[in-house]
C-alpha angles and dihedrals in degrees: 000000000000094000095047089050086055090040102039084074080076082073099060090052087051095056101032101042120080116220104189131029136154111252119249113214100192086086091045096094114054103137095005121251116270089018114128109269108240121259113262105225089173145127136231138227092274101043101258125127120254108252106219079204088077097068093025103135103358130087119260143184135229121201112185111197143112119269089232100045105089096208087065098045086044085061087051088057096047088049087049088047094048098041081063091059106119086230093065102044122108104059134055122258118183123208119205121196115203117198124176103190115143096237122118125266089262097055100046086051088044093051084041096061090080098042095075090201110176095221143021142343122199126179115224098188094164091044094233096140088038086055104040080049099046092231104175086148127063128229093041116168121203124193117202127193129227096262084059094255126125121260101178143342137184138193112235123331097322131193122298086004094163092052093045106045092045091054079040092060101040089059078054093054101035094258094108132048113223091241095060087040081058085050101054082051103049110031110187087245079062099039080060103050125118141238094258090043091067091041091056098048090043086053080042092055091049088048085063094047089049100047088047082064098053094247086128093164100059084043092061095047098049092047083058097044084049083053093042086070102028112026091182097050096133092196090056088040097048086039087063090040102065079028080062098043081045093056092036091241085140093164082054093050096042089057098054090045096053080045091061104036085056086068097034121018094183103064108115100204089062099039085049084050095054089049090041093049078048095054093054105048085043127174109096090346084082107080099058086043090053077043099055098045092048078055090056094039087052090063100038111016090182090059099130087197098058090045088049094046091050087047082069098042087059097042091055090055085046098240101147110175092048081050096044085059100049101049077046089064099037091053085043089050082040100054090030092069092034084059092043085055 
């Protein structure tokens, strides 16, 4: 019991984190891309100054935020996550996180120790840094590349973030031409989207915000007035659907997942949702619900959600120790990345 109580936090990532989005580019230029990045004539926790020769010749990221505000923490731990991709090893990257909370020295290093950020931490009290970079969102990340210049920077966890910050960072360290990394921000699917499609992903993106707060009703509204003027956004259809699973409306949340998975079979979070609706109702259902999580694993053998999810499976045809295991794997994924972060 204790190991599905550690692992069944795998569910609320399931249900809360969006895995696929269209990109916005209305928050792409702040500050613009190949602009100087600005000079950073700050402290950190410990008083010293920070010393620009520890990030001379060599990529870096800034992550402006407040230690107490979880989205912003939530955007630490993506950084930490995507600085362990095997693309981007071999060379040092450091992430900085700026944070310009009035609170004393102590404090900040007090609300940090949980944070497990593997780089800086600088304190920006008279919002100079947060001012020469237009931050108005936090979290907003800022790559820069080795000759000092931005190479990208968005405004909150925008759509596809992990994508973006890790082309991002391999512009930054030579992997990745500029014109590929244009590519990976305007897909041609994107190039072609309407005025109302980008409407409806920006009232989508709200929906999230909204049912992160708890303010599930208005959630639910604004997910169906971003379907009211595009029925195939995948990001308002895959939203419901975890506001569904939230709200155990599981007929509801089957139905956005299968609508996604018509337009694209290979996104994990639906195909999870569908295994997950299965497990619940049981019985023969089962089987096609243990199928499609040994598809996921397949892909990705270190996904916490899948091993929690089979963990049920197993549990419902009361095979314990094979549940006991895989609740096991999904808390150790789960801690491994925590730990990671």
């Amino acid at each position: 019991m204790r190991l599905r109580l550690a692992a069944s936090r795998v569910v609320d990532c399931a249900i809360l984190v969006a895995c696929v989005c269209l990109t916005s580019g209305a928050r792409a230029a702040i500050p613009p891309r190949g602009s100087e990045a600005p000079a950073l004539a700050l402290s950190d926790l410990d008083g010293n100054a920070f010393d620009p020769a520890r990030v001379k010749d060599r990529p870096y990221v800034l992550i402006f935020g407040e230690l107490y505000h979880q989205p912003t923490r939530e955007g630490c731990a993506e950084v930490n996550r995507i600085l362990d991709d095997p693309r981007l090893a071999g060379d040092a990257i450091t992430p900085i996180l700026i944070v310009a909370q009035n609170a004393s020295r102590l404090d900040l290093k007090t609300q940090a120790e949980s944070l497990g950020l593997a780089g800086l931490i600088l304190h920006d009290p008279d919002r100079k840094a947060f001012e020469a970079y237009r931050v108005s969102v936090m979290p907003t990340v800022v790559v820069v590349g080795k000759d000092g210049k931005i190479i990208y920077s968005m405004a909150g966890m925008m759509p596809r973030f992990d994508d973006v910050l890790t082309d991002a960072l391999l512009v930054g360290l030579g992997r990745l031409s500029p014109e590929r990394f244009d590519e990976t921000l305007h897909p041609v699917t994107e190039n072609a989207l309407t005025e109302d499609q980008i409407r409806a992903n920006r009232i989508a993106q709200l929906a999230r915000q909204l049912g992160r707060r708890g303010l599930d009703e208005m959630a639910d509204e604004k997910y169906h007035e971003a379907l009211t003027l595009w029925p195939e956004s995948i990001e308002a259809r895959l939203g419901l659907g975890r506001l569904n699973l939230k709200r155990h409306r599981i007929a509801d949340a089957e139905k956005q997942f299968r609508a996604v998975l018509a337009q694209n079979p290979n996104i994990v979070e639906a195909t999870l949702g569908i295994a997950y609706v299965m497990t619940v109702r049981g019985g023969d259902e089962l089987t096609e619900a243990e199928r499609l999580v040994h598809e996921v694993l397949d892909r990705d053998p270190s996904q916490p959600r899948a091993h929690y999810l089979l963990g049920l499976i197993y549990e419902q045809r009361e095979k314990m120790p094979d549940a006991a295991a895989s609740f096991k794997r999904a808390a150790e994924l789960l801690l491994e990345r925590q730990s990671a972060e």
